[in-house]
C-alpha positions as CSV (number, residue, x, y, z in Angstrom):
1,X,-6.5,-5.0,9.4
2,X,-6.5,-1.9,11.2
3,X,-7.7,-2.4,14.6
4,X,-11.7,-1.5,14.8
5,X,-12.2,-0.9,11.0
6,X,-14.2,-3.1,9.2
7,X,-13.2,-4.3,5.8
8,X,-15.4,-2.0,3.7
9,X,-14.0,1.2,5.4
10,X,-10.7,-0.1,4.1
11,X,-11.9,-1.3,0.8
12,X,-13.1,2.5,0.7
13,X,-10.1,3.9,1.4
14,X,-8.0,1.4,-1.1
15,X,-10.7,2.6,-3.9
16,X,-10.3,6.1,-3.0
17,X,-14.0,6.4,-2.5
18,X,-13.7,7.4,1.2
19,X,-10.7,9.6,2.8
20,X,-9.3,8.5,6.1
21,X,-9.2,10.7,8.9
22,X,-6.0,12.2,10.5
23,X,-6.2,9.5,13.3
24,X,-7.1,6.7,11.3
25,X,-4.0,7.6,8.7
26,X,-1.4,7.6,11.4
27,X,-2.9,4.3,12.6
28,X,-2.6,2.7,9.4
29,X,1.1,3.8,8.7
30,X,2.2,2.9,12.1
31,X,0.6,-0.8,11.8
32,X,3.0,-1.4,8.1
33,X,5.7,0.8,9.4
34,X,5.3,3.4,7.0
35,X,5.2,6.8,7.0
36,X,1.3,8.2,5.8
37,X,3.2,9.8,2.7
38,X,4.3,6.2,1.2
39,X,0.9,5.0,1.8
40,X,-1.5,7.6,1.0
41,X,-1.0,10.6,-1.5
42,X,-2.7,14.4,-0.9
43,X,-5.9,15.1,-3.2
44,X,-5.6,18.1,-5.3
45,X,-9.2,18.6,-5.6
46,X,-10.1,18.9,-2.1
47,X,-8.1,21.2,-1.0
């Protein structure tokens, strides 16, 4: 789990109903050894 996130903030995230911040993101991708592009894909709509 990603250090300080509880495990409906990343069920969020998985289910697309919440998007991470910048911070969080690189967090993520550094703790699987990813970059954020293989783990999480733009949104068209929000931008």
């Amino acid at each position: 789990m990603v250090q300080g996130r509880s495990r409906q903030t990343i069920n969020a995230i998985e289910t697309e109903k919440y998007e991470p911040s910048l911070s969080l993101a690189f967090k993520t991708a550094r703790l699987f050894g990813q970059r954020i592009e293989d783990i999480f894909e733009p949104n068209p709509e929000s931008d």
